[in-house]
N, C-alpha and C positions, 0 to 999 in steps of 0.2 A: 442532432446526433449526440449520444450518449459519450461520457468519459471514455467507456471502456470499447467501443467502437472507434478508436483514435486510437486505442493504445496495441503496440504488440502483443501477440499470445506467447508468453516465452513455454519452453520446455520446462517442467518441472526440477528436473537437473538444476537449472541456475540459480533455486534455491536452496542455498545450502546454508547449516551452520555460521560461516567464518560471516554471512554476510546480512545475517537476521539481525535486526533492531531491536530490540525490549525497551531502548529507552528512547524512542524515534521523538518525541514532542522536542527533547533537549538540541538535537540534530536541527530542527526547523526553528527554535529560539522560540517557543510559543511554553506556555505552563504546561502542567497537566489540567489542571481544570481546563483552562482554553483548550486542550487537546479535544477533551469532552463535548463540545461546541460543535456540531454538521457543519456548520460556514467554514470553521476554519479545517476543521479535517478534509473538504472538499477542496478550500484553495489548495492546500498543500498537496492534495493529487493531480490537482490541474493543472502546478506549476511545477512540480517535481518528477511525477509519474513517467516509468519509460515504458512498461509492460506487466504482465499479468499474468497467473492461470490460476484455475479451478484450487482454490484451498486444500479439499481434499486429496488433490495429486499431489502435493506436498511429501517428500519423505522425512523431513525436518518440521515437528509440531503441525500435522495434517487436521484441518480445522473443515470442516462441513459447511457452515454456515459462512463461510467468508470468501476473498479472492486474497491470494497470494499477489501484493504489489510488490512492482522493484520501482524503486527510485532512485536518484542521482542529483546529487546535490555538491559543489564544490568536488567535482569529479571523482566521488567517491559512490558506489554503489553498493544498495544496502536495500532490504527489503522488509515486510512487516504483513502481518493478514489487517484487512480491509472487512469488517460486516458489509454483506451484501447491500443491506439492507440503503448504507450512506451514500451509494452508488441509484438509486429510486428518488432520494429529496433532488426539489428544483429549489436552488436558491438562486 
């Protein structure tokens, strides 16, 4: 069973502003170069991931090609687009 077959589908609502990421690798303690890495972009879904939706339904930076993830880490909630595409590699 896939990541995103585990994960909640949230409402697009839950993405808002106050709670998007730009700088999300620094959040997970990883570089940006290691950010660049599929292993490590996937652990960090597998271990942080709470829910999802469609990137495009997005009203805040509505992206085509991605999913809209939420994560939570240190019970704070924070989200970031996801390329579809990282959500396909089996590592």
């Amino acid at each position: 069973m896939g990541v995103l077959q585990k994960l909640e589908q949230l409402n697009p609502e839950c993405f808002i502003w106050e709670k998007w990421e730009s700088n999300w690798w620094n959040v997970f303690n990883v570089t940006f170069k290691d950010s660049l890495d599929i292993c490590v972009m996937k652990k960090c879904i597998d271990t942080y991931s709470v829910g999802y939706c469609e990137g495009s339904r997005t009203i805040v930076r509505p992206n085509l090609n991605s999913y809209a993830v939420m994560f939570e880490k240190d019970g704070d909630r924070f989200w970031f687009h996801v390329e579809k595409n990282i959500f396909e590699y089996e590592v």
